[in-house]
N, C-alpha and C positions, 0 to 999 in steps of 0.2 A: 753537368755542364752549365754554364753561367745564361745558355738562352733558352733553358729548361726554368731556372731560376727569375731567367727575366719574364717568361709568362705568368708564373705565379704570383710577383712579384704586380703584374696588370691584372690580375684576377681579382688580387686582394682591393684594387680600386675598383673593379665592375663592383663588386660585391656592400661596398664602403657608400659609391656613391648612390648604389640603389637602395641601402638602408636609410641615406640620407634622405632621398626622393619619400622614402615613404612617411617620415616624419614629417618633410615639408604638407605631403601629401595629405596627412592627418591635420595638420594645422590648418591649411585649406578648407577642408570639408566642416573644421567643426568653426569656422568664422562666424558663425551665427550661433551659437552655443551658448546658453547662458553660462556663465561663470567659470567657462573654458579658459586655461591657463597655454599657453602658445608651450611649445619644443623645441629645443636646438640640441642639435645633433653634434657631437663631440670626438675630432678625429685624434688620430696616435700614429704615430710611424710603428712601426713591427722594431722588434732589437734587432740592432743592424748585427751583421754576418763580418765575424772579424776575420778579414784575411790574414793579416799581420798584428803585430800587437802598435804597431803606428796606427793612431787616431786617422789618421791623412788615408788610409787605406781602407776603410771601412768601408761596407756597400749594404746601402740599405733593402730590406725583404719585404716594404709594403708600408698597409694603412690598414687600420680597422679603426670598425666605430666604438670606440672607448665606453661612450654612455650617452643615453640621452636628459637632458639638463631641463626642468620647467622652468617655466620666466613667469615669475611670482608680479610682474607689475598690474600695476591698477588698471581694471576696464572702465572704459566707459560708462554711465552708471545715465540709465533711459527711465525716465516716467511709465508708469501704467496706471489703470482705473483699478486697479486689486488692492485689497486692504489685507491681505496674506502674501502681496510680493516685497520682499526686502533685499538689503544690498549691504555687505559693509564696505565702507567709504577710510579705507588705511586698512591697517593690518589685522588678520585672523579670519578666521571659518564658523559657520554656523556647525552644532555639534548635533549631530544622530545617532540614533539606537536601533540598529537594528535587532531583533529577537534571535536572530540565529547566527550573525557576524560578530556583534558586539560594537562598539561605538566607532565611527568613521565620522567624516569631515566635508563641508561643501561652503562654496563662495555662491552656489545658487538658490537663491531664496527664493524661488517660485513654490509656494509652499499654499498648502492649501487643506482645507477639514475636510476628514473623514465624515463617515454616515454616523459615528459615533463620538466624535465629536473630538477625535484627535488631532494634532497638528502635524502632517505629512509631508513630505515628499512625494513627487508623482512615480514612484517607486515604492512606496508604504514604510517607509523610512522616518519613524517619530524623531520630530525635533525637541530638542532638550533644553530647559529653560529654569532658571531657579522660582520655587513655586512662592505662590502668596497664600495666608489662613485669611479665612473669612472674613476678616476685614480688610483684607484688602495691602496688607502688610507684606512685602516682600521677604521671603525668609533666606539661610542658606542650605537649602534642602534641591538637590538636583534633580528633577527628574522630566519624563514623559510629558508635554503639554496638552492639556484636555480642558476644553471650554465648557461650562455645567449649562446642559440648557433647561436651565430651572429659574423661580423666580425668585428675586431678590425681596428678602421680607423687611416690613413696616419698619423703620425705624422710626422711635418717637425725638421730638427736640431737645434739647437739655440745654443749649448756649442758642444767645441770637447777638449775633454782632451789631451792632450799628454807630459807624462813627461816621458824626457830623460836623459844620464850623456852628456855632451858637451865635446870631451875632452882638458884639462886645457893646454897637450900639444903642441897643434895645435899651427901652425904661424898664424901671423894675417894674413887675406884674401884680395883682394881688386879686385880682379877677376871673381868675378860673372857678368853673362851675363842674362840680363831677357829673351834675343833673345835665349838664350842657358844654360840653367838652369840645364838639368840634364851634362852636360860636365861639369858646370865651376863652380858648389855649392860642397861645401866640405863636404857636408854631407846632407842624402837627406832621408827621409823615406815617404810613400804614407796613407793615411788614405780614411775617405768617410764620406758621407753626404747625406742626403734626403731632397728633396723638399715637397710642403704642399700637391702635389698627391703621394707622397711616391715611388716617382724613384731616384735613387740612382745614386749618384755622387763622382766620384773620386775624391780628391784633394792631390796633392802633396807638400811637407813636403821641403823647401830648408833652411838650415843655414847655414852662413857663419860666421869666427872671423874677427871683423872689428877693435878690441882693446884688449888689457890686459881684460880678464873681462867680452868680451862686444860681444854679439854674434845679428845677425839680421838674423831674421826670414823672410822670405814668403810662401804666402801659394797660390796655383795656379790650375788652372781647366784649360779641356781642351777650346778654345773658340768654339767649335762647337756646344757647348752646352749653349752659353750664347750669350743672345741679340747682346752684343757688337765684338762678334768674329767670325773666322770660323774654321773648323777645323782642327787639324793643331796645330794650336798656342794656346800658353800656354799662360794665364792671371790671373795678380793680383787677388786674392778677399780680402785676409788682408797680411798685415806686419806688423812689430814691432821691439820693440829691449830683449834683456835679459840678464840682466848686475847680475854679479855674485861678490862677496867679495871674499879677500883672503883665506879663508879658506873653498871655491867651493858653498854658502850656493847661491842661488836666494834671490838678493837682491829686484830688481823691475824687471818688466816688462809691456810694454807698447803695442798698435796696434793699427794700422791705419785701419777702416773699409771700405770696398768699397762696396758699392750696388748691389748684385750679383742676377740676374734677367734672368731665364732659358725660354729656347726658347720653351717648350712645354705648357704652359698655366698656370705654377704654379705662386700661388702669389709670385709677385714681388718684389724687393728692400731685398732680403732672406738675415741676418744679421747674421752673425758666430762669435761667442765669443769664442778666441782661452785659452785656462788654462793651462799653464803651471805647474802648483803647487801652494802653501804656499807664495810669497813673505815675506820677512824680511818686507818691507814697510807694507805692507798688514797685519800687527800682527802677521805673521806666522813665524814657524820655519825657513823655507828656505831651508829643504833637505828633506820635505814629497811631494814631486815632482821632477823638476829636477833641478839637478847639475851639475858643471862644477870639474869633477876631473881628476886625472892624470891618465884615463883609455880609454877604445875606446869608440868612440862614438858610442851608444845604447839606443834603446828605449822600455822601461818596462812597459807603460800603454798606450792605446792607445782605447780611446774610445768617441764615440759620443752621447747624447740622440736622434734623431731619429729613425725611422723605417719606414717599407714599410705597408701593409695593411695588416691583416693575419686572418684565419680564425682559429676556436678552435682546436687542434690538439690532444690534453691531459692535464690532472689535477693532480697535485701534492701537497700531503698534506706533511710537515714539523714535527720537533717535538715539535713545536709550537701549531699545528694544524691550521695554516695558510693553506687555501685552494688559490690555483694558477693555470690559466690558462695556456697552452705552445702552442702558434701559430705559424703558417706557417710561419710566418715571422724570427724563431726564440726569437722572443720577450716574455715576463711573467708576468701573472697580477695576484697580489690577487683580488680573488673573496669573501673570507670571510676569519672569524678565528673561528673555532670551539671552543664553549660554555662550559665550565667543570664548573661543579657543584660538590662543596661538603658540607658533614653535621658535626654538632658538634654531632650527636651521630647516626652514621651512622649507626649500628646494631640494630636501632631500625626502621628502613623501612620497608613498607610491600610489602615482595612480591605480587605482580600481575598477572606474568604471563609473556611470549611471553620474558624472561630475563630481564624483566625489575619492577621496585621500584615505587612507591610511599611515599611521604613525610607523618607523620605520626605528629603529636600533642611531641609526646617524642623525634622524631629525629632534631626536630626544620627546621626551613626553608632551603631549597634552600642558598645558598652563591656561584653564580653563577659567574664566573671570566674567564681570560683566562690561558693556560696551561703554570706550572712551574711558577705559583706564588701564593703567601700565601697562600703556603701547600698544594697546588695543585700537580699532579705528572704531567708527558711529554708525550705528544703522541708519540706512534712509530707506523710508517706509516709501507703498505706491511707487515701490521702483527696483530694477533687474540690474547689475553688471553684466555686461555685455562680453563679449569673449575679446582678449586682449592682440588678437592674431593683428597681425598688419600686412592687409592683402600683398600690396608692392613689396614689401620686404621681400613675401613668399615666394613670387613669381619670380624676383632675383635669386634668389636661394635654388629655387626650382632649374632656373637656368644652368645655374652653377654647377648645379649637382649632373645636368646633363651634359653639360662640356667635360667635367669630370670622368662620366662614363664612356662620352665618345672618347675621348683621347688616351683610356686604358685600354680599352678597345681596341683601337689603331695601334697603340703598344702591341697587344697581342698577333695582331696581323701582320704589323713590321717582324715581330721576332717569328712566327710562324713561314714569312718568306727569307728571311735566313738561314732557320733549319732548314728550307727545301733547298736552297743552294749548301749547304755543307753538302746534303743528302750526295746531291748532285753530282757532286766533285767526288764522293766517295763512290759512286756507280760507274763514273770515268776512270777510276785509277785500273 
């Protein structure tokens, strides 16, 4: 009978809108969720009940919740004082290993080491990051992220940068004294250097104008620190020349190497490659280094690859998601690049749990890269995405869903005081 039909018919909405209630309901509770993704609740009529094969006569059997759908948009994205909290800022997921799941997925980067020196999850869930070799070289090797807390050994120097302007005004010089270098050099700045045990060595910086053009370099330590001297006296370790064009560019430059061999035990015969810049002979420009202009003489880059020994101090992730070590020494090494994964149909993931996804059959695989490229978004370090719920939405939704219910409701009572009058009429006949 069609008001047997009509109750079921309002059941199928009590039923519809309290699923819907609970989805809102979930959305609600997790508004403070880090990297919580909001739900919308997806309705369907029932296939309607053909009375007739006329369309016009059709009578519909209800509603059910079809599916529940995530809403992949961007959260809000909050500063913290963590140097293990991260966020991506556009599209994709940070990638996890679990040992006994297998790999799943999360927008929340609240991430932080283990006692052994892993990168986890507050779930123990390894984050997955392509790793770097000992120097520091990012490879394509995927794996587990583990910070070494070990020290970082001696490197010795082998280049020392230094490019300056010379200036163009200077008279030519012919009064340099090696016996007396800082009185009689017309221009002098000091840099440094490490040996293969990672002590650290002064050398100082003399040019002189010998021509139009034509400037000659030395570079000098003290000798009390080297085999051949004592201290006191200052000596050779290279020279050269650096002949400049008319129009101030670094045309060549040249140096004589000398053997430089320190009196505390380090390997011997230490050989310093001086870089002035780009030469013109060299294929270079000739003014992405130094110059000879009609200005003072100055020096704007000054640096060497060496270091001392250091030990792990702090980790700095980029928005890259480049992870990097910061040692005692001052020095910084990538230890890895954090892994971003994204899907061609992202909204079809299932949630799991613990904030984080699994890949499904409809959302297609894993497309795993690193950040800020092919459609990938950026990591921003010292900071969380925030859950994307939107409280007022909810509370309208929440409404909704109870007017929904009340009014299947009321269905059911209207047709229930119907049947008691059929009843009725059928006890009077």
């Amino acid at each position: 009978m069609s008001l047997y039909s009509s109750m079921a018919t309002s059941i199928s909405g009590l039923e519809a809108n309290g699923q819907k209630l609970s989805v809102v309901s979930d959305n609600i509770v997790n508004a403070n969720t880090h990297g919580y993704k909001a739900a919308r609740g997806e309705f369907q009529n029932f296939v309607a009940q053909n009375l007739l094969t006329d369309p016009g006569q059709q009578i519909g059997r209800g509603v059910t919740m079809a599916g529940v759908t995530t809403l992949f948009t961007q959260g809000a994205i909050s500063t913290t004082d963590r140097n293990t909290d991260v966020a991506v800022n556009g599209n994709g997921f940070f990638v996890l290993r679990d040992g006994n799941n297998g790999t799943t997925f999360t927008r929340d980067g609240s991430f932080r080491f283990d006692r052994h020196g892993w990168l986890t999850t507050l779930g123990g869930q390894r984050v997955q990051a392509y790793q770097a070799n000992s120097g520091g070289t990012i490879t394509g090797k995927l794996a587990d992220v583990r910070i070494p807390h070990d020290t970082m050994p001696a490197k010795q120097s082998h280049r020392i940068q230094i490019h300056a302007n010379l200036d163009a005004r200077a008279k030519v010089h012919d009064m340099f004294d090696l016996e007396r270098p800082q009185e009689t050099a017309q221009f002098s700045t000091a840099t440094q250097m490490y040996d293969s045990l990672g002590n650290q060595h002064g050398i100082s910086m003399f040019f002189n104008k010998t021509d139009d053009g034509t400037w000659e370099w030395t570079a000098m330590a003290d000798g009390g620190e080297l085999e051949s001297g004592k201290s006191g006296e200052m000596l050779t370790v290279a020279r050269g020349l650096l002949v400049f064009d008319s129009k101030g560019r670094l045309e060549y430059s040249d140096q004589q190497l000398v053997d430089t061999t320190f009196t505390n035990g380090a390997v011997p015969d230490q050989k310093l490659v001086f870089d002035f810049g780009d030469a013109v002979d060299d294929g270079g420009t000739g003014v992405k280094g130094s110059t000879q202009y009609g200005a003072k003489n100055a020096v704007f880059r000054n640096v060497q690859d060496g270091h001392a020994s250091g030990v792990l101090l702090d980790v700095n992730i980029d928005d890259e998601g480049v992870i990097s070590g910061v040692y005692s020494n001052g020095a910084s090494k990538a230890l890895g690049q954090m892994a971003i994964a994204r899907f061609e149909a992202t909204d079809r993931l299932r949630k799991i749990g613990k904030n984080q996804f699994r890949e499904t059959v409809e959302s297609g695989g894993p497309l795993v890269g690193r950040a800020n490229t092919n459609g990938r978004g950026t990591v921003v370090t010292r900071a969380l995405e925030r859950s994307n719920v939107d409280l007022a939405e909810e509370f309208v939704e929440m409404l909704r869903a109870q007017r929904g219910f009340q009014a299947s409701a009321k269905s059911i009572h209207t047709a229930n005081d119907m049947l008691d009058e059929v009843i009725a009429l059928g006890a009077r006949r």
